[in-house]
DRENTIKOL-541480 format. One line per field, with one value per residue (C-alpha): x, y, z; residue number from 1. Coordinates in steps of 0.02 Angstrom, whole numbers, m for minus. Layout:
// residues N
east: [X_...]
north: [Y_...]
up: [Z_...]
num: [NUM_...]
***
This chain:
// residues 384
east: [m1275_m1256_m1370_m1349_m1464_m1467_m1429_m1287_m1227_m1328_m1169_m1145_m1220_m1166_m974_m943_m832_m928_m1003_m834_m754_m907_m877_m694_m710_m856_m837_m673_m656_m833_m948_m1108_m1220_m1387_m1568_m1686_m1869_m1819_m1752_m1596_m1428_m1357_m1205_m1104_m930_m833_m641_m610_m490_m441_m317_m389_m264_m223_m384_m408_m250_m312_m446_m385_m238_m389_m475_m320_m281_m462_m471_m312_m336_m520_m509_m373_m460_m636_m578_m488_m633_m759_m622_m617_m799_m834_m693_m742_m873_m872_m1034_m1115_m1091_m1227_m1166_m1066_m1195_m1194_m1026_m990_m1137_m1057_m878_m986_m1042_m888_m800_m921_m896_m710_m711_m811_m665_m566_m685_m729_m547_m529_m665_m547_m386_m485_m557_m713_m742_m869_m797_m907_m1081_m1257_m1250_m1103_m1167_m1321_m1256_m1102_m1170_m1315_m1202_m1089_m1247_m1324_m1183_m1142_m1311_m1321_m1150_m1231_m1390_m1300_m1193_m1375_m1434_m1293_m1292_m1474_m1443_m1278_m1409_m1569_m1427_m1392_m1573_m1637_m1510_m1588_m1778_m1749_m1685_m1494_m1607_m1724_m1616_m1523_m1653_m1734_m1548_m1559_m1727_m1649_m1516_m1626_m1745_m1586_m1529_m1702_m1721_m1536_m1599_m1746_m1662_m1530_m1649_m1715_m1543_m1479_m1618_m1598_m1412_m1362_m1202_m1230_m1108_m1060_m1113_m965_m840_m781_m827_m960_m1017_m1119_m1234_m1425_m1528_m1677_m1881_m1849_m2012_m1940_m1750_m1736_m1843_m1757_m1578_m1638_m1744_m1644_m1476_m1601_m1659_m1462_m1427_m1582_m1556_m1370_m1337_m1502_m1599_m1445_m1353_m1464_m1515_m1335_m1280_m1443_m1405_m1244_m1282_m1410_m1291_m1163_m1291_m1316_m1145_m1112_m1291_m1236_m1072_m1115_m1243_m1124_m942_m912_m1066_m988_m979_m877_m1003_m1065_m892_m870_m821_m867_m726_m748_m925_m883_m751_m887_m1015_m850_m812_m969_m966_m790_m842_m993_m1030_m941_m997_m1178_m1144_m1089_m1206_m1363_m1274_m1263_m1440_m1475_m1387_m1494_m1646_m1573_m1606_m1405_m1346_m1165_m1036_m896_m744_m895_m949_m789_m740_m917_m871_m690_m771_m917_m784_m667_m776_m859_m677_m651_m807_m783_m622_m760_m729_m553_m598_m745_m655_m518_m664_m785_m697_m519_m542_m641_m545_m644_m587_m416_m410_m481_m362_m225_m300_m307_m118_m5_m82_m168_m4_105_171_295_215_56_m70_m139_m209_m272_m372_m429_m507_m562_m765_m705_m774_m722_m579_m472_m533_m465_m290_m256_m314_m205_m73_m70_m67_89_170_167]
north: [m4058_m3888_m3719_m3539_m3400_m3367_m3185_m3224_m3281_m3112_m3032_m3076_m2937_m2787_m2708_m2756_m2878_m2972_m3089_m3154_m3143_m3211_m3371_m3371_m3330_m3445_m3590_m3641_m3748_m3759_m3707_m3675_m3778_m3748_m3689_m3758_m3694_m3529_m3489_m3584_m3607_m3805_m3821_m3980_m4021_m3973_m3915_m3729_m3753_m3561_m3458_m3341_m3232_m3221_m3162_m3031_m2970_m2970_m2867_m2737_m2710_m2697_m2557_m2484_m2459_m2402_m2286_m2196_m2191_m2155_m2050_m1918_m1939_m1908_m1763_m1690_m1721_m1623_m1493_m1447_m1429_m1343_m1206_m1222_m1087_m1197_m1303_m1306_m1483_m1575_m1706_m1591_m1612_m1813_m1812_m1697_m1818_m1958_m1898_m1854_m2033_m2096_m2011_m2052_m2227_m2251_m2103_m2254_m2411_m2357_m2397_m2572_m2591_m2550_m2676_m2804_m2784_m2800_m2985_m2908_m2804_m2647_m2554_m2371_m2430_m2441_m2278_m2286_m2453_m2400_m2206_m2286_m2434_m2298_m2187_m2325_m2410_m2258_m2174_m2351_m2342_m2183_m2198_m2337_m2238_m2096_m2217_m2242_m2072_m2001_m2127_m2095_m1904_m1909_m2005_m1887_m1741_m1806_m1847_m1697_m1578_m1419_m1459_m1414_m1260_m1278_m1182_m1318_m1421_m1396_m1388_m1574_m1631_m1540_m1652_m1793_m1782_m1764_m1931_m2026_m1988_m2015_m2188_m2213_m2169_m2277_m2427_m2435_m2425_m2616_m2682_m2545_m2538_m2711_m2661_m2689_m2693_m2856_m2947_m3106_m3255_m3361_m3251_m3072_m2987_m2823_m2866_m2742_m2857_m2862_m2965_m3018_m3058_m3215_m3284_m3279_m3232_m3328_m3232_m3063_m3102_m3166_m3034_m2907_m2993_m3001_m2822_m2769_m2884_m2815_m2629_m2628_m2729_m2822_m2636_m2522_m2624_m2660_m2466_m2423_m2539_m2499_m2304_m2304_m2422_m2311_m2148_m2249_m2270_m2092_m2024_m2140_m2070_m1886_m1912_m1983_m1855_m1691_m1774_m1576_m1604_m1592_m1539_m1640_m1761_m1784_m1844_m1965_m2137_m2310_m2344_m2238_m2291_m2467_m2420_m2369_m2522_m2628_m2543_m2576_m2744_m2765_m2713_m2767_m2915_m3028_m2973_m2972_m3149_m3220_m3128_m3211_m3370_m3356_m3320_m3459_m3566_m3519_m3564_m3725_m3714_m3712_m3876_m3833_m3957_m3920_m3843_m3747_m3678_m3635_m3546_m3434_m3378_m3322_m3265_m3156_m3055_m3038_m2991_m2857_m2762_m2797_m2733_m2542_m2492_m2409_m2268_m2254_m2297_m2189_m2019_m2077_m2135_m2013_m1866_m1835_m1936_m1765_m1616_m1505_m1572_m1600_m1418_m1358_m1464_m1406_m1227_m1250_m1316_m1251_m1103_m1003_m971_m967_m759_m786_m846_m751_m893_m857_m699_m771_m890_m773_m680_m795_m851_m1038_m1054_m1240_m1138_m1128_m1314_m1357_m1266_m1352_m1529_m1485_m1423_m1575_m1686_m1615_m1595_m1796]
up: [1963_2036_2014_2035_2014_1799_1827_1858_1697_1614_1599_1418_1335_1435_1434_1610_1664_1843_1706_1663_1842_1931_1802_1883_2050_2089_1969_1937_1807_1783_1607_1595_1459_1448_1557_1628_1649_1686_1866_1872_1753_1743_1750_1690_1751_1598_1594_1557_1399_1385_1497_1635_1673_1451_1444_1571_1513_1325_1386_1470_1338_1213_1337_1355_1176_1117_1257_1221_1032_1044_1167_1071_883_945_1052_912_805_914_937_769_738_873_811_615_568_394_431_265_219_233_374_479_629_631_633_762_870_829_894_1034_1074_1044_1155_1285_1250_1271_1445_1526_1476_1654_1750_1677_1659_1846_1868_1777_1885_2058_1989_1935_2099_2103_2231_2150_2224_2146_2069_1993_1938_1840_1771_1708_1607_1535_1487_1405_1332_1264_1179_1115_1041_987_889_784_746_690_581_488_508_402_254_236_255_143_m9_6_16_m165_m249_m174_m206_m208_m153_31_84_184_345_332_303_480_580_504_563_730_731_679_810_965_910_886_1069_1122_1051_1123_1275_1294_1214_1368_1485_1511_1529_1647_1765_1816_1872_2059_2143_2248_2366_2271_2370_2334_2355_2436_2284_2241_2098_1957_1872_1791_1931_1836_1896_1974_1879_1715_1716_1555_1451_1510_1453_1278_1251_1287_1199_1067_1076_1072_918_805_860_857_672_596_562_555_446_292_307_298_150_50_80_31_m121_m192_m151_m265_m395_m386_m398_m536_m632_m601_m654_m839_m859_m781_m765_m663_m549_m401_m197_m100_m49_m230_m261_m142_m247_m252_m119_9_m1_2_160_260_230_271_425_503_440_519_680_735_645_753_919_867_794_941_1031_931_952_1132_1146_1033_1156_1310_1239_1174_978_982_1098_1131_1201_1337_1215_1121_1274_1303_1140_1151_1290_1254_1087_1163_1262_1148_1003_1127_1149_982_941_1016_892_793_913_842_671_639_671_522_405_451_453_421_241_194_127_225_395_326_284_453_548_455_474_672_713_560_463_612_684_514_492_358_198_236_246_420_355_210_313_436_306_201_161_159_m8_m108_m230_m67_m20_m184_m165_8_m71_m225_m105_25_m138_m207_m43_m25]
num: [1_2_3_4_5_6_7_8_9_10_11_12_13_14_15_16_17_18_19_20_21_22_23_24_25_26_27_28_29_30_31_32_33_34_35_36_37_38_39_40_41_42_43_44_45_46_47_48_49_50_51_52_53_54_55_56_57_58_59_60_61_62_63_64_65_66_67_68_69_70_71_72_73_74_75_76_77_78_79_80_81_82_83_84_85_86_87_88_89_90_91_92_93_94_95_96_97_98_99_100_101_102_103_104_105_106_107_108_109_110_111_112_113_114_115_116_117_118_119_120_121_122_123_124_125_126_127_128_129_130_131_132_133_134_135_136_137_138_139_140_141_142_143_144_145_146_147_148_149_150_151_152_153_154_155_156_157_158_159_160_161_162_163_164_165_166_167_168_169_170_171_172_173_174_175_176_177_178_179_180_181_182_183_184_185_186_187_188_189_190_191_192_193_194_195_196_197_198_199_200_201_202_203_204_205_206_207_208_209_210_211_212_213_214_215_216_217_218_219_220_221_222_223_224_225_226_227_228_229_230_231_232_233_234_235_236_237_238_239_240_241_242_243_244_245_246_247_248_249_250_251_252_253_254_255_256_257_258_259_260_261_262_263_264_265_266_267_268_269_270_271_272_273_274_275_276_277_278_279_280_281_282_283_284_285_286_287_288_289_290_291_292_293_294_295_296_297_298_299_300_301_302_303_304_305_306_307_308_309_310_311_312_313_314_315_316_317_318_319_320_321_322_323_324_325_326_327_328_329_330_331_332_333_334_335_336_337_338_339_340_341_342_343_344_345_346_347_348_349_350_351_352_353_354_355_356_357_358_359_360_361_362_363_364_365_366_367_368_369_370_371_372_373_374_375_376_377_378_379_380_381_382_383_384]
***
């Protein structure tokens, strides 16, 4: 029977990759099944049934992908609202904070995919260490929260349509906004200030990893894969779906009683709605799944065998990539499904510089009232 230090098999619920290259580079063919009393992991000589290098490679081809696709749609996204002066809809500040977090998100993958190619070597140092999983961790965060703050927004926006005044209105989102990065904030901070770039003592290796209180190492990772799993899906999750089913109720309850009722978020329908609750669903379902099973595992309510050992593992790192499209999905859903931001983006790379029919002084000197909304919808829809 062998042991080794259990923070070293922490990994699991943080973006980096030294979890999954420590496995390789200092136990070969080896999985890991099960604790003991809370200082030490026990490992059992069981084959490794999945493909190392199919793996890595799996990985960074996922990293690669989100980061370029993520990467152009959020920066268009932010780009746009930053330019609009057309801010009156109601979630216009969420959105432009969650392109924001996004974007954060995917400008970190090159570095873990860096991480990747070297065998899961640190070669940035301690600093880099810490400042690059918090700003990963709390963007990551913060994208989720804002997920919830604007379905709960988007419904009060519709039951109490015209009880708060659009300035108040702004500033309780302005509000809203800072606590959300706040609580982002504070709920990366556990995980990350364990971080240290250590030499790996079974190999040549940096390494950026949580080390744990040698006392009770255990307790840490659960409670803090724990801590990930209820703040990222088990309290945004049921606030998002119940949000968005009420808002549906809503719509459908203003439309029989004024069938004209309508701004652009009163309109929304039943499938858009039911896009967004999917979406989340989609993405971060399985990783937190996985993620609770994992946990599960550790503390031994879940007794695993060798190939199931196996198939978590491949699953938990895989789901996590997996897991961080939302960054090129919410721009699409968020966003540029909206007329407004269709018509802005069209506004910023055809009309503004279009002389001959006349439109790019009719923008210019236009209130950006919903009439033209409707003529560019109406437009775009006949065009296709």
């Amino acid at each position: 029977m062998t042991e080794i230090q259990a923070s070293s098999s922490s990994e699991k619920s943080t973006l980096t990759a030294s979890d999954l290259n420590e496995f390789f580079a200092m136990w070969e063919g080896l999985n890991f099944t099960g604790l003991d009393n809370g200082s030490v992991v026990e490992a059992q000589m069981c084959p490794t049934y999945f493909n190392r290098s199919a793996l890595l490679n799996a990985m960074c081809t996922l990293y690669a992908f989100i980061f370029v696709v993520g990467l152009a749609a959020n920066a268009l996204v932010v780009w746009v609202n930053l330019r609009s002066q057309r801010h009156y809809h109601e979630t216009h500040l969420y959105i432009l904070n969650l392109a924001v977090a996004d974007l954060c998100v995917v400008a970190t993958l090159p570095v873990w995919v860096s991480s990747l190619a070297q065998g899961g070597h640190w070669p940035f140092g301690q600093t880099a260490c810490k400042l690059t999983h918090l700003l990963f961790s709390v963007n990551l965060f913060a994208s989720i929260f804002f997920l919830a703050c604007m379905s709960v927004d988007r419904y009060l926006s519709v039951v109490r349509s015209g009880e708060i005044s659009q300035r108040r209105g702004r500033q309780v989102r302005r509000l809203v906004c800072a606590l959300t990065w706040l609580l982002a904030l504070v709920a990366s901070v556990p995980d990350t200030y364990f971080l240290q770039s250590v030499k790996s003592q079974h190999g040549h290796l940096t390494l950026c990893h949580p080390i744990y209180p040698q006392d009770n190492p255990l307790q840490w990772m659960v409670g803090i894969q724990l801590s990930f799993v209820v703040l990222g899906f088990i309290i945004p999750f049921p606030v998002i779906a119940v949000s968005y089913a009420l808002l549906a109720n809503a719509l459908a309850s203003s439309s029989s009683h004024s069938p004209s009722a309508g701004d652009q978020e009163r309109c929304v329908s039943r499938k858009v709605i039911l896009t967004y609750i999917m979406v989340f669903i989609a993405c971060w379902a399985p990783y937190h799944g996985v993620l609770l099973a994992d946990a599960l595992a550790m503390l031994g309510v879940l007794p695993l065998g060798c190939s199931s050992e196996n198939g978590l593992f491949v699953a938990l790192h895989l789901t996590q990539c997996l897991s961080l499209i939302h960054c090129c999905v919410n721009p699409v859903v968020y966003s540029f499904t909206h007329r407004h931001y269709r018509y802005d983006l069209m506004k910023a790379f055809i009309f503004k510089y279009s002389s001959r029919t006349g439109l790019a002084r009719l923008i210019d000197g236009s209130q950006g009232n919903e009439t033209e909304y409707a003529i560019m919808e109406n437009n775009t829809t006949t065009g296709t």
